[in-house]
C-alpha positions as CSV (number, residue, x, y, z in Angstrom):
1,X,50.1,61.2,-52.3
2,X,52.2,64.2,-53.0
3,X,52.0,65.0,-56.5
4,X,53.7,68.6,-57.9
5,X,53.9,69.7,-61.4
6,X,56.6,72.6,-61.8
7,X,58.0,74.8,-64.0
8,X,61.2,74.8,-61.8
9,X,62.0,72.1,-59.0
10,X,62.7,73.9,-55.8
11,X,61.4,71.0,-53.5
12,X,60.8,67.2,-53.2
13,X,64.5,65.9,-53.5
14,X,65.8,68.4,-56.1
15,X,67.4,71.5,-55.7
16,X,66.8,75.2,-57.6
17,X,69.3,75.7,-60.1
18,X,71.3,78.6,-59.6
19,X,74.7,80.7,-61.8
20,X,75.6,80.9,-65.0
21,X,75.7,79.2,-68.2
22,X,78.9,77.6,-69.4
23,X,79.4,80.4,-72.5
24,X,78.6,83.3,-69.4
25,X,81.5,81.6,-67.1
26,X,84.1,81.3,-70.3
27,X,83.3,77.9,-71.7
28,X,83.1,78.7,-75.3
29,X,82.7,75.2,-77.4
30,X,83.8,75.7,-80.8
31,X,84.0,78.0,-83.6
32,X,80.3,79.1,-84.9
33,X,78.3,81.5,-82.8
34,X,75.6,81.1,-80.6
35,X,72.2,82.5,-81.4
36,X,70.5,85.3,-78.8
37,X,69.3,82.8,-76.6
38,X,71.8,79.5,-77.1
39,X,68.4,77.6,-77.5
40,X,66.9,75.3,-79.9
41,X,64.2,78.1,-79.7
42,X,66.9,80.4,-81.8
43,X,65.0,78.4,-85.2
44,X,61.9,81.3,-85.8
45,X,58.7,79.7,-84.7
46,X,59.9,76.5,-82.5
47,X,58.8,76.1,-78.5
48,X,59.9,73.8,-75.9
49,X,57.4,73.6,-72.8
50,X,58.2,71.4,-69.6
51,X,56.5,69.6,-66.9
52,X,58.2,68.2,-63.9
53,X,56.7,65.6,-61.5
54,X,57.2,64.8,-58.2
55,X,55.5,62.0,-55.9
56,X,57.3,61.6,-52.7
57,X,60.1,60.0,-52.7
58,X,60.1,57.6,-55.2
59,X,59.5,59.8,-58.4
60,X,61.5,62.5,-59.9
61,X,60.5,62.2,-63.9
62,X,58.4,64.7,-66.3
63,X,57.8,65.2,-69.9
64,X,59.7,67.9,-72.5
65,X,57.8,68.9,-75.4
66,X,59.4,70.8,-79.0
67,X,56.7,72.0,-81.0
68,X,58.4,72.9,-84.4
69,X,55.7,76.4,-85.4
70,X,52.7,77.4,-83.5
71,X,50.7,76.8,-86.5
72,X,48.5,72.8,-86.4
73,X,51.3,70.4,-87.1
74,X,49.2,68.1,-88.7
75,X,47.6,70.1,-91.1
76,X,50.8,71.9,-92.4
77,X,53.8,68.7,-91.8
78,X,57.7,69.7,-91.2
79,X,60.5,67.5,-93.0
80,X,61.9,65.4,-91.0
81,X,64.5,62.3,-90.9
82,X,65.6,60.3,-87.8
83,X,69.4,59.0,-87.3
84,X,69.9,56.2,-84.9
85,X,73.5,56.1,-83.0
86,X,72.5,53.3,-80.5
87,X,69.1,51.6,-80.8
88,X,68.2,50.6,-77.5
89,X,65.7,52.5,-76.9
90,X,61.6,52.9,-77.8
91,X,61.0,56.2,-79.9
92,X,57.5,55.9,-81.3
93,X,56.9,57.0,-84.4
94,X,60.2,56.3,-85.6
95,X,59.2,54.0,-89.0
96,X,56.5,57.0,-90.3
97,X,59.0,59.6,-89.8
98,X,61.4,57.2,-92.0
99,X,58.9,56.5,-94.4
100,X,57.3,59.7,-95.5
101,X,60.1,62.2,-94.1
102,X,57.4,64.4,-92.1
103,X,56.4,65.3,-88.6
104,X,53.1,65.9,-87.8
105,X,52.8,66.3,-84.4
106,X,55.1,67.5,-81.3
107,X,58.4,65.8,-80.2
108,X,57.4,64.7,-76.8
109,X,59.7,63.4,-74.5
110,X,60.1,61.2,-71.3
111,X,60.4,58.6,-69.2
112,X,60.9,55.1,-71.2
113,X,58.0,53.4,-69.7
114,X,55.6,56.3,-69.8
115,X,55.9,56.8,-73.8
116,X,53.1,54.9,-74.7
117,X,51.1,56.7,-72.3
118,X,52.6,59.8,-73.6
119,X,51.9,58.5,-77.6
120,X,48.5,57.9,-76.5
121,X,47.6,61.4,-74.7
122,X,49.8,63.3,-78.0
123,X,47.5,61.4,-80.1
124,X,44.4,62.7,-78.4
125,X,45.8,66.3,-78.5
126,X,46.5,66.3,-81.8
127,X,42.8,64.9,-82.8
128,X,41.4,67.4,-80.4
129,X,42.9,70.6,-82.3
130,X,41.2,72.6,-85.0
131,X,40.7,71.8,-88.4
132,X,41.7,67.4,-87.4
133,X,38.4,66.6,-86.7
134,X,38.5,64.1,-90.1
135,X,41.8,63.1,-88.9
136,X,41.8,59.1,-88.9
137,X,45.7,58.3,-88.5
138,X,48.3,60.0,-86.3
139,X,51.8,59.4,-86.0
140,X,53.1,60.9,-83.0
141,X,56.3,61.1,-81.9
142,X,57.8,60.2,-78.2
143,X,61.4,59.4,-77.2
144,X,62.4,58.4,-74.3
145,X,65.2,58.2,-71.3
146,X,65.6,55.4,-68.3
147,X,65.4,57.6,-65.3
148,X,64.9,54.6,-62.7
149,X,68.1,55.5,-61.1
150,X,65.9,58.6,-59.2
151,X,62.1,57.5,-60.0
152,X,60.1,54.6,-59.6
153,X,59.8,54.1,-63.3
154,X,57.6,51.1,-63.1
155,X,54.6,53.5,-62.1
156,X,54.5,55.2,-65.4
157,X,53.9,58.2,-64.1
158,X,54.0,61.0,-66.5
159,X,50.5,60.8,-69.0
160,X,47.9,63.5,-70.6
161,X,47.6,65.4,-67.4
162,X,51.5,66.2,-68.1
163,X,51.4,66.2,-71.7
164,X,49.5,69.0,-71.8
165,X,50.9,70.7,-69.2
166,X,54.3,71.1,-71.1
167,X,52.1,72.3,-74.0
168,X,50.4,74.7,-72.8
169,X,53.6,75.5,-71.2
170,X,55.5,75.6,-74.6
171,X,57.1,79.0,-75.4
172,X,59.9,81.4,-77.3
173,X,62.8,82.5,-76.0
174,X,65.3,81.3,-73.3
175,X,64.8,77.4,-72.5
176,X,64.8,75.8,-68.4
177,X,67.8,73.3,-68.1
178,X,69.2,70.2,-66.3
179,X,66.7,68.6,-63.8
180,X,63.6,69.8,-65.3
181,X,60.6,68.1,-67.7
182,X,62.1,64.7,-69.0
183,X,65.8,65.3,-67.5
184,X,64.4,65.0,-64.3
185,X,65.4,62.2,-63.3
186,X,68.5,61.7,-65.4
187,X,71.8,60.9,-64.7
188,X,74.8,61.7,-67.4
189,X,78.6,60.9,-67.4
190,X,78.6,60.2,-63.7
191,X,77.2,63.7,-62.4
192,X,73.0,64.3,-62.6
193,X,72.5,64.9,-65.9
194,X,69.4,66.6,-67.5
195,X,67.5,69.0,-70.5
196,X,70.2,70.9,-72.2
197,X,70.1,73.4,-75.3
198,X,72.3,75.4,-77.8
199,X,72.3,76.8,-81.3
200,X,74.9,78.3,-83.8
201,X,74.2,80.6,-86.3
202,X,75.8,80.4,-89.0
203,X,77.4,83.8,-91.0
204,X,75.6,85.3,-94.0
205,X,78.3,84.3,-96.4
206,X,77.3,80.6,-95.2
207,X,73.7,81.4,-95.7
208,X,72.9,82.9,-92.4
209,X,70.9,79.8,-91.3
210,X,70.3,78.9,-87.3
211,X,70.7,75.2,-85.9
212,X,69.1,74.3,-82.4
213,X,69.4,71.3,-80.1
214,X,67.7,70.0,-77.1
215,X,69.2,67.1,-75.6
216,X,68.1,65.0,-73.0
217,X,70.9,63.5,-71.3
218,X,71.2,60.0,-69.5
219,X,74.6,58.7,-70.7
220,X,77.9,57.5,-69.6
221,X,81.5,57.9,-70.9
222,X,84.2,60.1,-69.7
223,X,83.4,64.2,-69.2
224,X,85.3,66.1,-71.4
225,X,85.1,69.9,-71.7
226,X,86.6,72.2,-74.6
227,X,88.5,69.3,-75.0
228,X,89.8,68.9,-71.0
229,X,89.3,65.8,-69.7
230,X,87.0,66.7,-66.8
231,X,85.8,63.3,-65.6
232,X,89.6,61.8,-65.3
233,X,90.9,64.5,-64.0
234,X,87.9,64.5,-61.4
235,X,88.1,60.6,-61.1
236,X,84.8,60.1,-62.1
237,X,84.0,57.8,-65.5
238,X,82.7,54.8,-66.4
239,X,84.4,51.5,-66.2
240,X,86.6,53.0,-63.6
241,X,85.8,50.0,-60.9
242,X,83.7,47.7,-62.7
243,X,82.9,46.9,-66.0
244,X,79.4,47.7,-66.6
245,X,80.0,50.8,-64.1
246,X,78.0,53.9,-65.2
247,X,77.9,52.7,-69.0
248,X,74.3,52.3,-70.1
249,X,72.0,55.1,-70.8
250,X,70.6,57.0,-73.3
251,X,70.5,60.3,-74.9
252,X,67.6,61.8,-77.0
253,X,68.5,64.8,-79.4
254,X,66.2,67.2,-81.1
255,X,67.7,69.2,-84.0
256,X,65.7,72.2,-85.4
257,X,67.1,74.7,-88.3
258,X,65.7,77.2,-90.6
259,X,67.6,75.9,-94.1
260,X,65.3,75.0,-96.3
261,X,66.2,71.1,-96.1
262,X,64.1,68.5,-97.1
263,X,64.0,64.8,-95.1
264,X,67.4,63.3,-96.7
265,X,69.5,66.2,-96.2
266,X,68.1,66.3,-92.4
267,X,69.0,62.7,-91.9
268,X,72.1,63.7,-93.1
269,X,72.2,66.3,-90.6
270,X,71.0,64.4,-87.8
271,X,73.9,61.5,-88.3
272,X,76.3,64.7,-87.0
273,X,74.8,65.1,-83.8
274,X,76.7,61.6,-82.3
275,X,79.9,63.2,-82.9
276,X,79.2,66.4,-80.5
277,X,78.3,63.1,-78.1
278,X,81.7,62.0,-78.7
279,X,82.8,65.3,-78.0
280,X,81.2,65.9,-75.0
281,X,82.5,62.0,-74.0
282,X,80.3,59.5,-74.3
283,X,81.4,56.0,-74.7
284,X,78.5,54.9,-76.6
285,X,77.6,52.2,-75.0
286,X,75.5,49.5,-75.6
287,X,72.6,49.9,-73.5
288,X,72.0,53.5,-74.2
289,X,69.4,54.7,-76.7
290,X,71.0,57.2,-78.8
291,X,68.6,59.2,-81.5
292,X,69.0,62.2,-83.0
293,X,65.4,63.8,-84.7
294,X,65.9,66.2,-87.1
295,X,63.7,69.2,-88.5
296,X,63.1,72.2,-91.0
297,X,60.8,75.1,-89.5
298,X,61.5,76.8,-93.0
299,X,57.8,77.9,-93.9
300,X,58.3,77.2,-97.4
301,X,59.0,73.4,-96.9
302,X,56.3,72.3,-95.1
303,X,53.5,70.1,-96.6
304,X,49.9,70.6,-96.7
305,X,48.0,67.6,-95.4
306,X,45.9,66.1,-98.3
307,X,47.6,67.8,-101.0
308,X,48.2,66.1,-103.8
309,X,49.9,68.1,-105.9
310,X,53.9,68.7,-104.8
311,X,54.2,72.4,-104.8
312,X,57.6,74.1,-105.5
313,X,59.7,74.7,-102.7
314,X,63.2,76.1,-101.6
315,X,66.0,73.2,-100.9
316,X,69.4,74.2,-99.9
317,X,71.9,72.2,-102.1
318,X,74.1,69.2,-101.0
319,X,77.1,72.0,-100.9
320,X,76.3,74.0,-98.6
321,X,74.8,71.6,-95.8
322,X,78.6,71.6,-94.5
323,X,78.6,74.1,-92.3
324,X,75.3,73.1,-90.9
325,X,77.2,69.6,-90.4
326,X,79.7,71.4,-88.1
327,X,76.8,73.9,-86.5
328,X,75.3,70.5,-85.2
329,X,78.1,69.0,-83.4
330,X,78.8,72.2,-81.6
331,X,75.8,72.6,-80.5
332,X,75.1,69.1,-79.8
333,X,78.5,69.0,-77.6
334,X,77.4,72.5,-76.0
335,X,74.0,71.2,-75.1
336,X,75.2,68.4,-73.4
337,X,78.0,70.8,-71.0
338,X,74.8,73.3,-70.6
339,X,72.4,70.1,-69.3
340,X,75.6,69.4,-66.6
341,X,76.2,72.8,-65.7
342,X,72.2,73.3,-65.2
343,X,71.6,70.3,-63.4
344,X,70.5,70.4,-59.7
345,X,71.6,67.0,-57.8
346,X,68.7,65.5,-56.9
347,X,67.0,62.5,-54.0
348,X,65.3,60.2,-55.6
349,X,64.2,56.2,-54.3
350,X,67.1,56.2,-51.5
351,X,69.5,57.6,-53.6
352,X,71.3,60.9,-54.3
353,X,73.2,62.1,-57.6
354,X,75.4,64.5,-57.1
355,X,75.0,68.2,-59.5
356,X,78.6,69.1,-61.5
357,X,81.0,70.6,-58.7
358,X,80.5,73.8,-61.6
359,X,83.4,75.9,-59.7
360,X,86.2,73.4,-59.3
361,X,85.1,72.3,-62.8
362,X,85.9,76.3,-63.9
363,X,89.1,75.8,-61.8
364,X,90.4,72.8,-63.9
365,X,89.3,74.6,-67.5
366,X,91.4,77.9,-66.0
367,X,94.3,76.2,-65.1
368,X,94.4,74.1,-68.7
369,X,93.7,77.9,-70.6
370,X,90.3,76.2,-71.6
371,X,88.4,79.4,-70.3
372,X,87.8,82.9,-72.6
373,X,86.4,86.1,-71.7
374,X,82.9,85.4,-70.0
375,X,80.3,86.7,-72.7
């Protein structure tokens, strides 16, 4: 059996990804600036590793891992909160999270029937690391996307070999897109959908404060771009010949800032990200799994496992979360054009989905004045 873990998919069935971003081409989504990279890595201290799997011809899948500081998770928690848009999906870990508003391990994601193989392995990883080994409860985290358009998904392919690949893989800086990790085997809005990332940065008279988000994208809808209807006017959308045509999916949202936020105020912040969906044309529909996870990498906010006494911390007030409202649909909506734009198309099982025709897409956003200056 072939088996390949990559960084990058250059063989089995998918194709290297190749020109530039949206912002680089002229696609400028909204009003709030970008951070250096457009990443979810843009928040100090957060890392996003892949691995991507191949087996012959039947599976195109991998696993995508956010790490939200290098530090041990567990031992110093993140606040966190959890929205839900569309439930129909299986993100472990989902009731803790709600509970006590804290992360303790990784955000893994995947394919759906490979989280509790993936929940399993994060588990193990997180006992395994320094300073845990009293540890006697974990709550990891794993979300999840149907890929078996592409990849035979009753295998359950990804596990701990991949895991750990995409965390030992897990880094700073600029972040791999479209048919990579767990967008792999995606498929969004009719095109090959995929991992996409952004972050805005908000002004110093706003508080200077970064949002990033990593979206995994497996939805239908309608493509719209800067606010051009890109799917009509290419003739590709769901419904279009049948009722249940291209509707279901899901999409799995990651949301990292720097404000000092504690877990209302991020579930608050999270319930934003389905309007950049909206944006970016999805139809919500009712067989796609729609979550938006939400932290604070603020040092000062997280919590000390075991302690018992609440020490003071920083919290941005209810007044100024605004603007972070608006940083999170941007880059939601961006994230979701930059996992289309990066997407390869890809073989998978017998079938083919075709990559964003990128160019005549540029053509349609020139001719409508949708395009700026490339940055």
């Amino acid at each position: 059996m072939l088996r390949l873990l990559l960084p990058l998919l250059l063989v089995g069935g998918v194709a290297a990804a190749a020109g530039p971003r949206p912002r680089q081409a002229g696609v400028v989504i909204g009003i709030l600036p970008p951070g250096p990279d457009n990443a979810i890595t843009d928040v100090p201290g957060v890392r996003v590793g892949h691995a991507t799997l191949v087996e012959g011809e039947e599976v195109r899948t991998g696993v995508t891992v956010v790490l939200p500081h290098p530090g041990n998770i567990f031992q110093d928690k993140v606040p966190a909160a959890v929205a839900v848009f569309n439930g129909f999906g299986k993100l472990i870990g989902l009731s803790q999270v709600r509970e006590l508003g804290a992360l303790e391990t990784p955000i893994a994601l995947t394919s759906t029937l490979s989280v509790w193989r993936l929940a399993d392995a994060l588990a193990e990883w997180t006992l395994e690391q320094p300073d845990n080994q009293e540890v006697i409860s974990v709550n990891p985290v794993v979300g999840e996307c149907n890929d078996a358009h592409l990849s035979d998904i009753r295998r359950r392919p990804a596990g701990r070999s991949e895991l750990r690949q995409a965390l030992a893989a897990a880094a700073s800086g600029p972040v791999a897109e479209g048919s990579v990790g767990a967008g792999t085997g995606t498929v969004c809005l009719g095109w090959k959908g995929g991992i996409g990332t952004s972050s805005r940065r908000l002004p110093p008279s706003l508080g200077g404060f970064t949002v990033g988000v990593l979206v995994q994208t497996n939805f239908g809808g309608a493509l719209t771009i800067a606010g051009v209807p890109v799917g009509q006017l290419l003739g590709r959308y769901s419904f279009k010949q049948a009722p249940d045509a291209d509707a279901g999916g899901s999409c799995m949202i990651v949301i990292a800032t720097d404000a000092p936020l504690d877990a209302r105020q991020l579930e608050r912040l999270a319930a934003r990200a389905p309007l950049g969906l909206a944006r970016a044309g999805s139809s919500g529909s009712g067989g796609s799994g729609d979550y938006a996870i939400a932290f604070s990498a603020h040092p000062e906010v997280r919590r000390r496992h075991g302690e018992r006494q609440a020490r003071p911390a920083p919290r941005l007030g209810d007044d100024a979360l605004s603007p972070l409202f608006l940083a999170v649909i941007e880059a939601t909506e961006e994230a979701v054009v930059n996992s289309l734009f990066a997407a390869t198309t890809v073989t998978g099982r017998g079938r083919t989905v075709e990559a964003l025709p990128v160019a005549q897409v540029l053509d349609l956003l020139r001719a409508r004045g949708a395009l700026r200056e490339p940055e």
